[in-house]
C-alpha positions as MATLAB code, in Angstrom:
seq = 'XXXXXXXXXXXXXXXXXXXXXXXXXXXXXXXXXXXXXXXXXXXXXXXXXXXXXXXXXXXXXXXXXXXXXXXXXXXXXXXXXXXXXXXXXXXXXXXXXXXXXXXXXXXXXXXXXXXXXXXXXXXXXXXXXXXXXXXXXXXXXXXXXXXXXXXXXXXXXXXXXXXXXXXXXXXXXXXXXXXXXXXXXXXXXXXXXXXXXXXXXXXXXXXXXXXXXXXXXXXXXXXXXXXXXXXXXXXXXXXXXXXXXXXXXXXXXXXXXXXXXXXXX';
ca = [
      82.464  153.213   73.222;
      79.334  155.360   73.818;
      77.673  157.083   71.640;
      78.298  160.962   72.435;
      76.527  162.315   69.215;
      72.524  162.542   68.373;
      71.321  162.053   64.784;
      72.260  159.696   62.206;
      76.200  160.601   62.686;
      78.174  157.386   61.346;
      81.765  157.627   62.169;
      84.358  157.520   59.703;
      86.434  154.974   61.825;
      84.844  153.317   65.011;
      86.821  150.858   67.359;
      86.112  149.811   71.198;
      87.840  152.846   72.288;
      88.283  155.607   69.707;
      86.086  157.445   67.099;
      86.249  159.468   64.270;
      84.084  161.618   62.289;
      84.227  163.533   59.240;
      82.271  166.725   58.999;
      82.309  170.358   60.586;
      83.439  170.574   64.261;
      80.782  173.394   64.455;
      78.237  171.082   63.825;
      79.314  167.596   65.740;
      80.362  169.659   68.341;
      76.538  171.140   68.465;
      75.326  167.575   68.833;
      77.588  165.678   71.135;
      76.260  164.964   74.289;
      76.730  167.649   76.941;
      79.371  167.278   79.439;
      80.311  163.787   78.423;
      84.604  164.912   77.642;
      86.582  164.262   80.587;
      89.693  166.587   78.332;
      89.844  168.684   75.211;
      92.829  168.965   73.370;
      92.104  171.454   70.064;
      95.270  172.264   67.501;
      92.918  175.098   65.703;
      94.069  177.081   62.270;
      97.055  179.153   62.864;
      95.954  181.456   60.414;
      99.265  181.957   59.280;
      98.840  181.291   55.137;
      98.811  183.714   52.838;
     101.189  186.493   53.417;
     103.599  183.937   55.404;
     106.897  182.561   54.064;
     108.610  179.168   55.570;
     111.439  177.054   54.398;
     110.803  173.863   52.533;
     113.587  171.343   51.464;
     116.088  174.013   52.279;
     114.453  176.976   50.374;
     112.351  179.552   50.959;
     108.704  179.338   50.207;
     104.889  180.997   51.051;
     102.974  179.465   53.722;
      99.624  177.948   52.028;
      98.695  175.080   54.136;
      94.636  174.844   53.568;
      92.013  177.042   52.592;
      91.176  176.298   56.073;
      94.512  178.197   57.363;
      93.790  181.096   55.219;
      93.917  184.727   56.782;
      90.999  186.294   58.411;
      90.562  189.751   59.536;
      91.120  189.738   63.294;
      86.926  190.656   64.030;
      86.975  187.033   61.919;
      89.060  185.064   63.530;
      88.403  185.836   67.254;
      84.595  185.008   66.016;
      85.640  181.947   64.847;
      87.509  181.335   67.692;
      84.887  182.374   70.332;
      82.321  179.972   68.778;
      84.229  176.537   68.439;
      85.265  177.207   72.490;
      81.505  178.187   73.048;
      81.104  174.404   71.879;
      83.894  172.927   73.510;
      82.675  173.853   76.566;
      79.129  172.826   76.306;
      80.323  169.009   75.848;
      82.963  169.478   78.687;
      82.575  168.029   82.174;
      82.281  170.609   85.171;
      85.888  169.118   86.306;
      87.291  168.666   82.778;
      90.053  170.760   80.848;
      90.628  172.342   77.359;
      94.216  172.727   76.192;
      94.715  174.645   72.856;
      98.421  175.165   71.076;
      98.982  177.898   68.503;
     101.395  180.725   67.496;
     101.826  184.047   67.847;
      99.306  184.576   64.840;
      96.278  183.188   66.678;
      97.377  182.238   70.116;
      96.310  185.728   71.996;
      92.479  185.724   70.652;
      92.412  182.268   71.619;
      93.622  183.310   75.116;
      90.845  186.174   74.721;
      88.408  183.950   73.403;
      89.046  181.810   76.723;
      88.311  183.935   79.243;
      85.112  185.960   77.552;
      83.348  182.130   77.254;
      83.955  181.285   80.991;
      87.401  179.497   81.361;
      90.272  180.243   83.997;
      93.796  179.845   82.447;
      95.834  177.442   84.848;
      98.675  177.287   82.537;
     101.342  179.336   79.505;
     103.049  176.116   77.857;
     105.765  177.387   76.345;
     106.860  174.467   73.697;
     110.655  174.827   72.175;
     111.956  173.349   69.318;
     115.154  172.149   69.412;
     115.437  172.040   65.797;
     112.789  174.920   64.051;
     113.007  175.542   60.107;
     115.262  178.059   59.890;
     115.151  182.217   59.254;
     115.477  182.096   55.742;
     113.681  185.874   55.566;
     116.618  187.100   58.074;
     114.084  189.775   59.233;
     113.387  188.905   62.569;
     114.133  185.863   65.191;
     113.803  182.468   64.343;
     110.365  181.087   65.584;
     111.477  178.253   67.954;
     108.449  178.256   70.026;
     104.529  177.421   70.094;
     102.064  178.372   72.813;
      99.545  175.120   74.459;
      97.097  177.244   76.735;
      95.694  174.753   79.680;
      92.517  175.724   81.123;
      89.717  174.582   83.459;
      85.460  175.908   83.309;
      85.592  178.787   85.706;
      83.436  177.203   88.071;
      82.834  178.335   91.499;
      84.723  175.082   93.255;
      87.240  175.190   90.362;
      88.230  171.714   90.232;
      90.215  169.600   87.778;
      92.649  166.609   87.671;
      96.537  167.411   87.700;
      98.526  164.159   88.065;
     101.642  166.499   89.911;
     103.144  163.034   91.031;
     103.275  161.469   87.636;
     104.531  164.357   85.876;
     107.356  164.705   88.439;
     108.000  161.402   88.263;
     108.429  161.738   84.337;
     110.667  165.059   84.845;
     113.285  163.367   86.995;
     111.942  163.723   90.106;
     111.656  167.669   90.006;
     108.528  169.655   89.454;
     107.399  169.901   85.718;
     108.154  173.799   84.402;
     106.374  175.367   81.503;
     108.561  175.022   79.104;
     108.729  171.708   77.518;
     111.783  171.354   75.154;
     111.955  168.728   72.319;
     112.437  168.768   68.754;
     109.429  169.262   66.308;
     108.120  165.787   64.533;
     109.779  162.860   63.686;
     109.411  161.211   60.310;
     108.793  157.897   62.069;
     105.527  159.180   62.981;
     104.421  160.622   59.676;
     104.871  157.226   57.955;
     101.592  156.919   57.411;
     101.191  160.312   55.880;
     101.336  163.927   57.430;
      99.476  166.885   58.204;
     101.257  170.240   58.112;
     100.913  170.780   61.570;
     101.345  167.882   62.773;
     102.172  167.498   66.662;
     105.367  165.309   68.050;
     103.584  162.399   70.151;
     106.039  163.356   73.543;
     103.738  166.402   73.369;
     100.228  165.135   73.609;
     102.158  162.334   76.034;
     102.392  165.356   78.993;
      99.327  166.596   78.020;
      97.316  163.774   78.314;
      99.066  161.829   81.020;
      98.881  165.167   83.140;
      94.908  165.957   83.236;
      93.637  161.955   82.516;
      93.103  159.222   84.047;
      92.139  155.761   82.587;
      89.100  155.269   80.723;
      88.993  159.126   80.164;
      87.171  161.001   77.079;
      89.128  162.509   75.455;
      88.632  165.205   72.553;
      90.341  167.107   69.604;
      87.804  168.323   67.419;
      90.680  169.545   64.789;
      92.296  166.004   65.019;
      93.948  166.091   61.580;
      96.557  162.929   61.283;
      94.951  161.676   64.585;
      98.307  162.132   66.909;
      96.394  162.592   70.371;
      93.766  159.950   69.134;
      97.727  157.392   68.897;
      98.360  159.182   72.286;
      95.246  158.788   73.829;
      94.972  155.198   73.126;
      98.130  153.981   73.992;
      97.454  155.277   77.898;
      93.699  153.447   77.623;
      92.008  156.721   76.807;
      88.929  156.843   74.881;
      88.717  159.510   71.998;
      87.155  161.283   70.029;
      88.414  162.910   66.960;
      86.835  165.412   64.301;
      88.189  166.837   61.301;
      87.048  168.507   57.758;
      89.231  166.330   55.472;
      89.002  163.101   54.848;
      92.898  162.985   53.560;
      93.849  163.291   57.059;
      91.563  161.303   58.850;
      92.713  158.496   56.511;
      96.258  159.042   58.062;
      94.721  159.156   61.486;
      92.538  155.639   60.960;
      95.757  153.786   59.563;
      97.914  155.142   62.926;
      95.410  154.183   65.176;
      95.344  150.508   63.657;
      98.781  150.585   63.777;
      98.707  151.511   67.732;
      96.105  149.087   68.216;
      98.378  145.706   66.316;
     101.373  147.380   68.730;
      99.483  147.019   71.900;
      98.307  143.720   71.073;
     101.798  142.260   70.343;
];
């Protein structure tokens, strides 16, 4: 595929159609090519660790994830926040979308952080687990749900791809809502290894199939086990993937050469 970065940036894993790189996202993001990402799909730190408590194996244990995931100070993390979508939409086309997913912890400065660097919210995507880790704390409702913003570049003519006839088409025959309901990831697709966040592949499937078309460019510059790079490339999408930890992109290469022997059977 094309090379989208300046400087001597060697990817971690190269193939006809897919990249990825191992470094800072602030950085690669700085020197990809301007306006050369047709979509962006970012999975960004929650910023949930630290305080946090989930259930594990049945029992009840603190959220530590990554140093990466660690808490920030709200003036912190909507910095953070503002400059990685600064980026994003540098390298985006006029026409192209960003879609980010969090949760509550995160998910409202990111919907800030949207709108004070230039983008128009189209859609809320409200995703609902079927089958969440349960309340173990008993001190509030069970969190069953995760937020996936979609957005477009608030240009004057405002225009971006929405494949309405495919996504109906997928739903039945009736209009797609904004709740998409589905249960969270399935150990088939962490056989290769798995990132604590990882995404369910029906997921990034809507996503994807919604605002792309063939031969697209598509981005996640927080790609971690590489699920919308396996996505991406099993609907002829070209990607790009960056991530901080070479652990996960290890995961990521090994699914994507997986993919690649499945579409060549």
């Amino acid at each position: 595929m094309e090379k989208l970065l300046s400087g001597k940036y060697t990817p971690y894993f190269e193939t006809e159609s897919e990249q990825l790189f191992l470094g800072d996202t602030f950085e690669l993001l700085s020197r990809m090519k301007k306006e050369s990402v047709d979509m962006i799909f970012a999975d960004p730190p929650y910023f949930l660790s630290g305080d946090s408590i989930t259930c594990k194996g049945g029992k009840m244990v603190p959220v530590k994830k990554a140093d990466w995931d660690s808490v920030a100070e709200y003036k912190e993390k909507h910095a953070y926040n503002r400059k990685w979508i600064r980026r994003c939409k540098r390298v985006l086309k006029p026409e192209g979308t960003i879609w980010i997913s969090g949760t509550f912890h995160n998910i409202f400065s990111i919907g800030a952080a949207l709108e004070q660097e230039g983008f128009k919210i189209i859609n809320n995507i409200t995703w609902q687990k079927t089958n969440p880790p349960p309340n173990l704390a008993c001190k509030c409702f069970t969190h069953s749900t995760e937020t996936v913003i979609w957005a477009r570049k608030d240009e004057k003519k405002g225009k971006y791809l929405f494949n309405y006839d495919l996504m109906k088409e997928r739903n039945g025959g009736r209009q797609m809502k904004d709740v998409w309901t589905g249960s969270v990831t399935k150990p088939s697709e962490k056989k290769f290894g798995a990132h604590p966040t990882q995404k369910p592949e029906y997921l990034l499937e809507n996503i994807i199939l919604s605002s792309t078309k063939a031969d697209d460019v598509v981005l996640d510059p927080f790609c971690g086990s590489g699920t919308t790079g396996v996505v991406a490339k099993r609907y002829g999408r070209y990607f790009i993937g960056i991530d901080n930890c070479e652990e996960y992109l290890q995961v990521a290469a090994r699914r994507m050469a997986d993919m690649q022997q499945v579409l060549e059977l």
